[in-house]
C-alpha positions as a Markdown table, in Angstrom:
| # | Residue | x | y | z |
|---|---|---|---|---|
| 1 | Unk | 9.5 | -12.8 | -1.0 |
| 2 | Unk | 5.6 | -12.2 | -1.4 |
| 3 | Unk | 4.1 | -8.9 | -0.4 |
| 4 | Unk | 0.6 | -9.1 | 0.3 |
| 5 | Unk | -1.2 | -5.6 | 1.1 |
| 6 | Unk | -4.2 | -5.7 | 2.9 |
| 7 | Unk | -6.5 | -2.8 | 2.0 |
| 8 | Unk | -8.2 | -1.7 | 5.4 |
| 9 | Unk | -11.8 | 0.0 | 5.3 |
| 10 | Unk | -12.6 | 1.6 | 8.3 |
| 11 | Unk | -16.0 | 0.2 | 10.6 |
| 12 | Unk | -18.5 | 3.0 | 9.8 |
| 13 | Unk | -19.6 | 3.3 | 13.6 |
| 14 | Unk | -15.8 | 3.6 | 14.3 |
| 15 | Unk | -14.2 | 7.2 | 15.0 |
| 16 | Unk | -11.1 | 8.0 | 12.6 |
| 17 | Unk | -8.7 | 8.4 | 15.4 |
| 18 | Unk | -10.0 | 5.6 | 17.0 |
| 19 | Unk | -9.4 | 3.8 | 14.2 |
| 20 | Unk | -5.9 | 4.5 | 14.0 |
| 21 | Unk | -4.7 | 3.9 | 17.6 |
| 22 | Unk | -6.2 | 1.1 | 18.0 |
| 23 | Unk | -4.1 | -0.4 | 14.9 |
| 24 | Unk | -1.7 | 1.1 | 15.8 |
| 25 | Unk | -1.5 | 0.2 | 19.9 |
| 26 | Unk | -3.7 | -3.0 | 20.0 |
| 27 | Unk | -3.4 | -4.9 | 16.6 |
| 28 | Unk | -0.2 | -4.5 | 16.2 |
| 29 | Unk | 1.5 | -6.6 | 19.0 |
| 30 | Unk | -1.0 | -9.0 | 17.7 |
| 31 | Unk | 0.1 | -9.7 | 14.5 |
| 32 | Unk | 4.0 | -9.8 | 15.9 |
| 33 | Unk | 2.7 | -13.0 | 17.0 |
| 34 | Unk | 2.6 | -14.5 | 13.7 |
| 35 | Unk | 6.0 | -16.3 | 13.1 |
| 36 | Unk | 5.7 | -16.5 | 9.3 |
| 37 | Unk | 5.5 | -13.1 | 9.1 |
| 38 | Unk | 9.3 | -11.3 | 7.9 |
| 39 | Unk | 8.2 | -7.7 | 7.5 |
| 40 | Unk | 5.2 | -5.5 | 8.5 |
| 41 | Unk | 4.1 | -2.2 | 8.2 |
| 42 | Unk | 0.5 | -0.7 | 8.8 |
| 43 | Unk | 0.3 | 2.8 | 6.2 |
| 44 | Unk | -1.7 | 4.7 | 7.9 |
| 45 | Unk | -4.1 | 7.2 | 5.5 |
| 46 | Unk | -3.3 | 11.0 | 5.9 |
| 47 | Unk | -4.8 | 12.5 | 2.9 |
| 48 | Unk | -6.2 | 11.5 | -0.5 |
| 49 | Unk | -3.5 | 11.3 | -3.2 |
| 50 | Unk | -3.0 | 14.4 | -6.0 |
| 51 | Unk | -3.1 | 13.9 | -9.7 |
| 52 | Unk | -6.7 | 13.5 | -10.2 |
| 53 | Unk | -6.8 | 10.0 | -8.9 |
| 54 | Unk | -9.8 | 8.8 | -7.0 |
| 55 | Unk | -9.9 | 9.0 | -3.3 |
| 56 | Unk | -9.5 | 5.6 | -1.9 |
| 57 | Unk | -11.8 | 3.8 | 0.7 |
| 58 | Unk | -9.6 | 2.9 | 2.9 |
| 59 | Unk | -8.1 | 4.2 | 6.0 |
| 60 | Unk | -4.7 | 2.1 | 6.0 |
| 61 | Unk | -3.1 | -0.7 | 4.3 |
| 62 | Unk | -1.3 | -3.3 | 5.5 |
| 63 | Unk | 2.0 | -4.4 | 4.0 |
| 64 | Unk | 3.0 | -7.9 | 4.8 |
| 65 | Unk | 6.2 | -9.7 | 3.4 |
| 66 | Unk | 6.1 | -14.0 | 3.3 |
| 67 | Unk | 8.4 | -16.2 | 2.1 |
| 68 | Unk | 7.0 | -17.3 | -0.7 |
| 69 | Unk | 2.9 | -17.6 | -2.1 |
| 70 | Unk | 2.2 | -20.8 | 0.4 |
| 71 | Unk | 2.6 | -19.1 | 3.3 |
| 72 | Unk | 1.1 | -16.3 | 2.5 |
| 73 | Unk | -1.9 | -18.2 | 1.8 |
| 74 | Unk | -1.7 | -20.2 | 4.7 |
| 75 | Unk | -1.7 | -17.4 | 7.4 |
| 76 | Unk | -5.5 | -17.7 | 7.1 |
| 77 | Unk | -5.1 | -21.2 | 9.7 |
| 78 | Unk | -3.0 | -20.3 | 11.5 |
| 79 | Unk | -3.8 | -20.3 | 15.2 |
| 80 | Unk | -1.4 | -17.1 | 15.9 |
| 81 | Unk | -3.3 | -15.6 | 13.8 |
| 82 | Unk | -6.6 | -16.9 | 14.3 |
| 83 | Unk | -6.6 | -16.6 | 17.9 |
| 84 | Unk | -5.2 | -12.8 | 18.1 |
| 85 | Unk | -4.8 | -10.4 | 14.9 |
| 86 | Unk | -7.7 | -12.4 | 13.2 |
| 87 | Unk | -10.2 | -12.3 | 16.2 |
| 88 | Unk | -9.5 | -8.5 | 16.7 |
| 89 | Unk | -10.2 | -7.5 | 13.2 |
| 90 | Unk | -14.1 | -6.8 | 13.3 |
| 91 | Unk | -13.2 | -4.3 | 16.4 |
| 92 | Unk | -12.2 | -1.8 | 13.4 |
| 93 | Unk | -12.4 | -2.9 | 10.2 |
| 94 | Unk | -15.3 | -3.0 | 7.9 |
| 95 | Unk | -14.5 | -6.6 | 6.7 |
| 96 | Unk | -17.4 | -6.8 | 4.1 |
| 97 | Unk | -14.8 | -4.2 | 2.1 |
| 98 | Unk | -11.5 | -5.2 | 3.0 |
| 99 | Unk | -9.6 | -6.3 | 0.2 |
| 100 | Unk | -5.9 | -8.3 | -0.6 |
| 101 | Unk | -3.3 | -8.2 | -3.0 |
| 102 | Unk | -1.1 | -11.5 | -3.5 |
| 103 | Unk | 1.9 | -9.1 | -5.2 |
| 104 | Unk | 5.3 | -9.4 | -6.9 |
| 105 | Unk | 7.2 | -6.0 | -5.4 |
| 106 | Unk | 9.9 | -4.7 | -7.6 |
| 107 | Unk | 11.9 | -2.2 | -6.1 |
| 108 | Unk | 12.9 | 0.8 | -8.9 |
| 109 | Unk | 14.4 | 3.2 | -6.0 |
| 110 | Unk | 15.1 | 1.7 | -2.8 |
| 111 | Unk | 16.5 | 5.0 | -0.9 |
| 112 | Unk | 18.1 | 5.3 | 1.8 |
| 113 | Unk | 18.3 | 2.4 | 4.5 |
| 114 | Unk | 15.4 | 2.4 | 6.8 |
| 115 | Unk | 14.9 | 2.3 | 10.4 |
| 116 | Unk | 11.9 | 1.3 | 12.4 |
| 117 | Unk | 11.5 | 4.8 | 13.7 |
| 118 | Unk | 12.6 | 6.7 | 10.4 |
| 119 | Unk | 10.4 | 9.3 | 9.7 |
| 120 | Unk | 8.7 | 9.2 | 5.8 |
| 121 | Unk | 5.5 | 10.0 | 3.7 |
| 122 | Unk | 4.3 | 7.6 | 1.4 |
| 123 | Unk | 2.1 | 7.6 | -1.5 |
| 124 | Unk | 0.2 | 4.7 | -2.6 |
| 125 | Unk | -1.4 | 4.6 | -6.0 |
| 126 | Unk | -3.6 | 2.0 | -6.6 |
| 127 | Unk | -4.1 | 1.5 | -10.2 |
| 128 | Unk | -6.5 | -0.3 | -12.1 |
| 129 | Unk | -5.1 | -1.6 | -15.7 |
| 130 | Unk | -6.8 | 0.0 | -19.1 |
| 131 | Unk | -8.1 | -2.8 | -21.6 |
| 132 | Unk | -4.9 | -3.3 | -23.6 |
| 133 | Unk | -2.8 | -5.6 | -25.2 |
| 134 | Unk | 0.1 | -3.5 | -24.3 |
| 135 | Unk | 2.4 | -4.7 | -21.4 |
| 136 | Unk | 1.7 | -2.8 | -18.2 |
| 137 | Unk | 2.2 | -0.7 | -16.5 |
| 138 | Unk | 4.1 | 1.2 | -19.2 |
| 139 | Unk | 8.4 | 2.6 | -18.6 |
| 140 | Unk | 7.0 | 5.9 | -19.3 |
| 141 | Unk | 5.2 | 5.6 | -15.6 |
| 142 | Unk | 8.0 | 4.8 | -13.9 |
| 143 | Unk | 10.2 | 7.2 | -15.7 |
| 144 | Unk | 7.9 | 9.7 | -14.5 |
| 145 | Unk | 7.9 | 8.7 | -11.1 |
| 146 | Unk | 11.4 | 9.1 | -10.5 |
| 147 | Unk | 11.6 | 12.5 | -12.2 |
| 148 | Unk | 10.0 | 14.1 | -9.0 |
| 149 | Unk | 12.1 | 16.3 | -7.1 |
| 150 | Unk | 12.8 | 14.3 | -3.9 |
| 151 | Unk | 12.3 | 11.3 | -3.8 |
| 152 | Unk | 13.7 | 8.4 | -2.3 |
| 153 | Unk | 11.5 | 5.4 | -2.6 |
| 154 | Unk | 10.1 | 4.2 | -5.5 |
| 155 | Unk | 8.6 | 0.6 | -6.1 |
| 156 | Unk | 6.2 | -1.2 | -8.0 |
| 157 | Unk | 4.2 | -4.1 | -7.2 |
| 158 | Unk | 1.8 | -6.3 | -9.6 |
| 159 | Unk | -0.3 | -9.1 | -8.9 |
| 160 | Unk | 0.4 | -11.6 | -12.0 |
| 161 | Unk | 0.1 | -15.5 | -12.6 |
| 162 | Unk | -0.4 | -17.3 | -9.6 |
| 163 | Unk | 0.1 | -14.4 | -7.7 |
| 164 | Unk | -3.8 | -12.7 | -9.8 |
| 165 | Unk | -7.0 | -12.6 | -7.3 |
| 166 | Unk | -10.2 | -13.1 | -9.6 |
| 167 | Unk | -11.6 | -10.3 | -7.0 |
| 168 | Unk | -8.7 | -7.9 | -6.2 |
| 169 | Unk | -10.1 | -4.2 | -6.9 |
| 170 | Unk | -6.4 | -3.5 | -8.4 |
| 171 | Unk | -3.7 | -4.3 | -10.5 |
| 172 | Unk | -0.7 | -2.7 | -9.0 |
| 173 | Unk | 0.5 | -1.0 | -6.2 |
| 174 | Unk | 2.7 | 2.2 | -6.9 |
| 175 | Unk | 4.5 | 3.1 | -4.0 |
| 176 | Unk | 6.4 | 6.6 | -3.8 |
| 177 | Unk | 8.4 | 8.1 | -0.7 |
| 178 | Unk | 9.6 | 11.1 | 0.7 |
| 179 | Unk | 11.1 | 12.1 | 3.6 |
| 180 | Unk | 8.7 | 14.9 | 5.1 |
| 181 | Unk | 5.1 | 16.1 | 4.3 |
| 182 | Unk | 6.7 | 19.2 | 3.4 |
| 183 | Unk | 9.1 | 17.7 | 0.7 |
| 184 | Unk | 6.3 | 15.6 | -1.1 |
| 185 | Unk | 3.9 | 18.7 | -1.5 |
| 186 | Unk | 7.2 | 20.6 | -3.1 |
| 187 | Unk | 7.1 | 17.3 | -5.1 |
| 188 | Unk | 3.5 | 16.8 | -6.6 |
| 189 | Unk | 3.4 | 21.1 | -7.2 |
| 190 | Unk | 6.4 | 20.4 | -9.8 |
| 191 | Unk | 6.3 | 20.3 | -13.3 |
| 192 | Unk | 7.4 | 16.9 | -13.0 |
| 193 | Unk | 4.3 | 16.1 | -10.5 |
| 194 | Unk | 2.0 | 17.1 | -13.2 |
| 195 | Unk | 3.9 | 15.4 | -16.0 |
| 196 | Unk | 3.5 | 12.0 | -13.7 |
| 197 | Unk | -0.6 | 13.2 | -13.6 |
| 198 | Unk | -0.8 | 13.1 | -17.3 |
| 199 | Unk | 0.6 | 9.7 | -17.6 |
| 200 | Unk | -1.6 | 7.8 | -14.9 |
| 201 | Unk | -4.3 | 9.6 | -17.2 |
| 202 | Unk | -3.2 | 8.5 | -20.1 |
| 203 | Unk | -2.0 | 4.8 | -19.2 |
| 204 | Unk | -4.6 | 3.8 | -16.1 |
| 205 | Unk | -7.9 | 3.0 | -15.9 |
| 206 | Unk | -8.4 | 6.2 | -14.0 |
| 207 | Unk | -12.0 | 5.6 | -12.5 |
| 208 | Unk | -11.0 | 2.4 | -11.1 |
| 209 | Unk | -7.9 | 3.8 | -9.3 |
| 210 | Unk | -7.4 | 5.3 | -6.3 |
| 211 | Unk | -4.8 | 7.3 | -4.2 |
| 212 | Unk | -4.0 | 7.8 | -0.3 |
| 213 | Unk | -1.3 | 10.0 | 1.2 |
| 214 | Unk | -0.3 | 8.0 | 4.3 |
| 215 | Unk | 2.4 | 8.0 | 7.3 |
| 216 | Unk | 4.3 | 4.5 | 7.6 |
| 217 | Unk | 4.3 | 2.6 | 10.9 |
| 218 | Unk | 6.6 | -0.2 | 11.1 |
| 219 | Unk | 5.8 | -3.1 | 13.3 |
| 220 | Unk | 7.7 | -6.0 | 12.0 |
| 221 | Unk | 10.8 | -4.5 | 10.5 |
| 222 | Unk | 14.8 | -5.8 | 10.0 |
């Protein structure tokens, strides 16, 4: 399948928690609507991410599993979505700044299996490639990754060939998952946490990444 993740900037004259319930309880039941759609889940923002990334922009992001490229691409005409999700979008979102990612996901840690209602914390690192020849993103960043106390979730997703948007702000998607608030902070106060900081130092284009700390809500789920 193709995961596409829609990075979701908040409308400025919009209140936070207005924001998110209005995802959350109106939008959602929209975009069930849309048939080609297999899996969705809106990752709602929480908190900026630790290890000296940026803060990101965005209050949420969208994840959104297709078939295959074509119809990912092609859920721009369609009337399901044109009609509801699509025609409810400026009610929240800033779309002069929302941003998508045509992605590849590969799954390093897939954890335990998942209900709709399971409760978990997910990190989502948004990293921008350095100028290199070098493949990327390096072992050494996954390595890290899964060295944190914890975890259960780990996956990696990377826009490449035809998959590449001239315009996307990032190159990958780093997704990391724990099962409580309380679990990841144990997590990212380790020695292992600040090992994984000094690698996305070393091997990102730290500037032009960014981090959020959010709180899963699965709409569209098997």
């Amino acid at each position: 399948m193709v995961k596409v993740y829609a990075l979701i900037p908040r409308r400025p004259d919009v209140a936070v928690e207005k924001f998110h319930s209005h995802w959350r309880d109106v939008h959602a039941p929209l975009a069930t609507r849309i048939t080609t759609i297999r899996r969705y889940v809106q990752s709602h923002a929480l908190r900026s991410a630790p290890a000296g990334l940026p803060e990101a922009e965005y209050e949420g992001i969208a994840e959104v599993w297709f078939d295959d490229l074509a119809t990912a691409a092609g859920m721009g005409d369609d009337p399901n979505y044109i009609n509801g999700a699509g025609a409810d979008e400026p009610n929240f979102i800033d779309q002069s700044r929302l941003s998508f990612m045509f992605c590849d996901e590969q799954v390093l840690q897939r954890g335990p299996v998942l209900s709709a209602d399971t409760p978990e914390v997910k990190v989502m690192l948004l990293l921008a490639s350095p100028q290199s020849d070098s493949p990327w993103p390096p072992a050494v960043l996954a390595d890290a990754a899964l060295a944190l106390p914890g975890i259960e979730g780990l996956s990696i997703a990377l826009s490449t060939g035809d998959l590449y948007q001239a315009d996307q702000p990032f190159d990958a998607v780093v997704e990391l998952s724990w099962p409580s608030m309380a679990a990841y902070d144990s997590a990212w106060c380790s020695a292992p946490g600040e090992e994984l900081a000094r690698v996305l130092a070393a091997e990102t284009a730290l500037s032009s990444s960014a981090g959020m700390v959010t709180e899963p809500f699965r709409v569209i789920w098997p």
